[in-house]
C-alpha positions as CSV (number, residue, x, y, z in Angstrom):
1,X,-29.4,21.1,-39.7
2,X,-27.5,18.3,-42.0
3,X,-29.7,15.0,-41.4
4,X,-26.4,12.9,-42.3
5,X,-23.6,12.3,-39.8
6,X,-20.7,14.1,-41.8
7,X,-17.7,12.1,-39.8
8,X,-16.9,8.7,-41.4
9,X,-15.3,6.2,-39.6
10,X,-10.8,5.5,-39.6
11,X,-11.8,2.7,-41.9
12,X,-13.0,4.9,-44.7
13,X,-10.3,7.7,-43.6
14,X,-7.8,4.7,-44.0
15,X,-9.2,3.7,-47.6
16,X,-10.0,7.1,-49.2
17,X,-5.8,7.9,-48.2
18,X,-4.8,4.6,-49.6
19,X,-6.2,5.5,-53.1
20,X,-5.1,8.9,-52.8
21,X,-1.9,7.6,-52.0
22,X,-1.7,5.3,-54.5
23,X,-2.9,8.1,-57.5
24,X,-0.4,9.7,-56.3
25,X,2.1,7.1,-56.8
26,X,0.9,6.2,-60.1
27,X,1.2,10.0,-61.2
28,X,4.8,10.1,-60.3
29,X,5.8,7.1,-62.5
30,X,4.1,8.6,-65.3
31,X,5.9,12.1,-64.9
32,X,9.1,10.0,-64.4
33,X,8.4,8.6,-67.9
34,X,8.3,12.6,-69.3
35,X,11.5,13.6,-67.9
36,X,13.1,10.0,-69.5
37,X,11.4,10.6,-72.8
38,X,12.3,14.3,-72.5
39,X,16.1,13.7,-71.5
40,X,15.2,16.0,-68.3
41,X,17.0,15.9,-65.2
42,X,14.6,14.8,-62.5
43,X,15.1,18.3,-60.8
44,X,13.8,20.5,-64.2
45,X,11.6,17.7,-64.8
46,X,9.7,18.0,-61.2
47,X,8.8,22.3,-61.7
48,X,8.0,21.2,-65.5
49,X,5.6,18.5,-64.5
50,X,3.9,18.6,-60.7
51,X,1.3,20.7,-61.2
52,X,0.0,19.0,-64.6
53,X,-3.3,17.3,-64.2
54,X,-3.1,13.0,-65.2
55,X,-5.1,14.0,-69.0
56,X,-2.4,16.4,-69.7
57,X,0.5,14.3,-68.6
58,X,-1.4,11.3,-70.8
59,X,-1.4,13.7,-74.2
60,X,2.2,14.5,-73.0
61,X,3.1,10.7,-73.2
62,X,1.0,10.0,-75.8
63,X,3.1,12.5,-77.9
64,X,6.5,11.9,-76.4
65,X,6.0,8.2,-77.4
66,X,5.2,8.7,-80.8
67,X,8.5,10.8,-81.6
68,X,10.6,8.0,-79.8
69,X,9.1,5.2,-81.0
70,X,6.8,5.6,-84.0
71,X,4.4,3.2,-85.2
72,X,5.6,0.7,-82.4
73,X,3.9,-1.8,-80.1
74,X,4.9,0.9,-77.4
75,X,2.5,3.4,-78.9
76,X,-0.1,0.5,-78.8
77,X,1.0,-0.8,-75.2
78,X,0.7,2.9,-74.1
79,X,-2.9,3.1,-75.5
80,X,-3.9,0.5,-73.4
81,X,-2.3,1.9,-70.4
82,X,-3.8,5.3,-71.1
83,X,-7.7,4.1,-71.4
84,X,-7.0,2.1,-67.8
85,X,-5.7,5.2,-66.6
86,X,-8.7,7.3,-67.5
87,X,-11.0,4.8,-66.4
88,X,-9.2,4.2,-63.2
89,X,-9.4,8.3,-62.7
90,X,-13.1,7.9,-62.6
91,X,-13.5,5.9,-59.8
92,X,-10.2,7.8,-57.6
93,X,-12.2,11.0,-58.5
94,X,-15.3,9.4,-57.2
95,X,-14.1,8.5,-53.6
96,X,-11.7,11.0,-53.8
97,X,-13.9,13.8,-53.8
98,X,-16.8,13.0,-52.4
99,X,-19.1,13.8,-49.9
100,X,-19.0,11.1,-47.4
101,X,-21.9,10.8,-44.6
102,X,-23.8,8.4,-42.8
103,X,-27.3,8.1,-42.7
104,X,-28.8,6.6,-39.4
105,X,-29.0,2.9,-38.9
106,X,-26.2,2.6,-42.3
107,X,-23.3,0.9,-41.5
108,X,-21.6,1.7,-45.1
109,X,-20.5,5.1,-45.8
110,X,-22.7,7.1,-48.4
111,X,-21.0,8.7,-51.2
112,X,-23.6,11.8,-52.0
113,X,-23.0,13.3,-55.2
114,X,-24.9,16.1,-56.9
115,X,-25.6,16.2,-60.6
116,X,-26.8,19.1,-62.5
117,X,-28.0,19.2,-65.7
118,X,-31.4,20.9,-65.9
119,X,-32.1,20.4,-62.4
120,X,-30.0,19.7,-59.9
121,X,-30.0,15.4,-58.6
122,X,-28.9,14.1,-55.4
123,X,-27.5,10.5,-55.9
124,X,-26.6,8.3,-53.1
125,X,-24.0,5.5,-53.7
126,X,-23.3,3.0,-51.1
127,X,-19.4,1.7,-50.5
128,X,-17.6,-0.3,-47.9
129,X,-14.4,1.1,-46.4
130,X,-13.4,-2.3,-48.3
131,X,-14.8,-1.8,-51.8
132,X,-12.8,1.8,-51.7
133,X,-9.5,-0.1,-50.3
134,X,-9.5,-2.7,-53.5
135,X,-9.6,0.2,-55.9
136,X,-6.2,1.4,-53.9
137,X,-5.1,-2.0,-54.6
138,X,-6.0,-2.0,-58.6
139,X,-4.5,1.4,-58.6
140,X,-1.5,0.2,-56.8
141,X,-1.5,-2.9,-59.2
142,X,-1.6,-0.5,-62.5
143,X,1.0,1.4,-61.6
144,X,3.1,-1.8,-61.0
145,X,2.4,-3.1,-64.5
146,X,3.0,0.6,-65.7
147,X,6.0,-0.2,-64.3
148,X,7.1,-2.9,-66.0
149,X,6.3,-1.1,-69.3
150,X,8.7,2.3,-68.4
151,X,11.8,-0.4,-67.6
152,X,11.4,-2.5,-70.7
153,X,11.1,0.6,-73.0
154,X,11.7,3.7,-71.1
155,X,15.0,2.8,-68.7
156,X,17.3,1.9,-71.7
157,X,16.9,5.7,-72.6
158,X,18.8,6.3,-69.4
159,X,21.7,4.3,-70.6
160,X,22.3,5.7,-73.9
């Protein structure tokens, strides 16, 4: 028998979908940016690039960027972008994928993780359906500045 209540509450449902959503989001403006850099129509770009994971479609960029604009502010600008993005993956991963219980008299969700190394580690990590929402709402925000950085460099591609 589990001694954790394995049924979180519509708040952290609610949360956990938001980043999810959000990732999600966020993935698709990047791909965007590959079919652009790529001179792909959305439709051959879509079967090229849905099924990449967000470190391949990074080295992707990363690459892509450097033929367009070499030794640029964009490569550097991108940089930037890229180690938010990766650090930003952590944490979706983490709520994400986790195993989310209650233990009795807890109001917070527990995110229960297990480690292996050697041996094999429980850890325990407390979060509030809040705490999981903000991280939908830096997500959401990254991908909105992303934005601004694929129409000042990327959308003049389209018109040439």
């Amino acid at each position: 028998m589990c001694p954790f209540k394995t049924t979180i509450s519509k708040d952290y449902y609610t949360s956990i979908g938001m980043v999810a959503s959000e990732w999600s989001y966020l993935e698709m403006s990047l791909e965007m940016s590959i079919w652009t850099l790529s001179e792909l129509k959305p439709k051959y770009g879509n079967v090229i690039t849905t099924n990449l994971n967000i470190g391949t479609l990074l080295k992707i960029l990363d690459a892509l960027i450097h033929d367009r604009f070499p030794d640029s502010d964009v490569e550097s600008e991108f940089r930037e972008f890229k180690g938010r993005i990766n650090d930003m993956n952590q944490r979706r991963s983490k709520f994400v994928h986790a195993r989310w219980v209650y233990k009795d008299g807890d109001s917070d969700a527990v995110l229960m993780n297990f480690k292996s190394g050697k041996r094999l580690k429980l850890q325990h990590e407390y979060f509030s359906s809040e705490q999981i929402e903000e991280t939908a709402t830096e997500i959401k925000n990254l991908r909105m500045e992303y934005g601004y950085f694929n129409q000042k460099y990327f959308a003049p591609l389209l018109k040439s």
